[in-house]
Structure formats: C-alpha cells, structure tokens
C-alpha positions, 0 to 999 in steps of 0.5 A: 902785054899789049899786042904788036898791031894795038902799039903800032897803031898808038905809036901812029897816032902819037906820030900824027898827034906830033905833026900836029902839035909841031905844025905852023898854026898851033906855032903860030899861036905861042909865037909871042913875045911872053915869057914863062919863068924867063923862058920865051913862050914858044920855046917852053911849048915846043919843049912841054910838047916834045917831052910830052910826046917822050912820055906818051910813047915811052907809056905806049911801048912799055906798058903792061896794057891792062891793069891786073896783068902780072908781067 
C-alpha cells in the first residue's frame, strides 16, 4: 500500500497537472474549428483531459503501489 503523504503528494500533482491542462493557453491552442469523428476539437480535448485525469487519480489512490505486493 502506498503510504498516505506519497498519495497526498501525487494527488497534488494531479491537481496542478488539471490547472494546467484546463487553463487559457493549452484552451486556446484546441479553440479551432476542427472536428474529430464529428465532434468540435476543443470539446473532445476537454473530455480526453478530464477522463485522463479520473483515471490517474482512480490508479493513484487505489493502487497497491508496488508490483509484488500482496494486498
């Protein structure tokens, strides 16, 4: 199990990786008028980042930590 101040400490880097990742300029550069499989550019980024993000914290707070753990 990982311990409580390593995920605390990932989950603030998550955290800033968001306010990165949603913030004007990296917005600004998908703020086109592209589309992907019909879907506007800039909505199918916000939705990848954000899905992204979900994944990392759910792999961040339930994972075992180290390879050859047995929990």
């Amino acid at each position: 199990m990982i311990p409580s101040s390593i995920k605390g400490q990932r989950l603030v880097a998550l955290f800033l990786l968001g306010c990165l990742l949603f913030n004007y300029p990296l917005l600004y550069l998908f703020n086109s008028s592209r589309e992907i499989f019909g879907i506007p550019l800039l909505y199918a980024y916000i939705f990848a980042a954000w899905a992204m993000l979900i994944g990392l914290m759910a792999w961040v707070v339930e994972g075992t930590g180290r390879k050859g753990s047995k929990d």
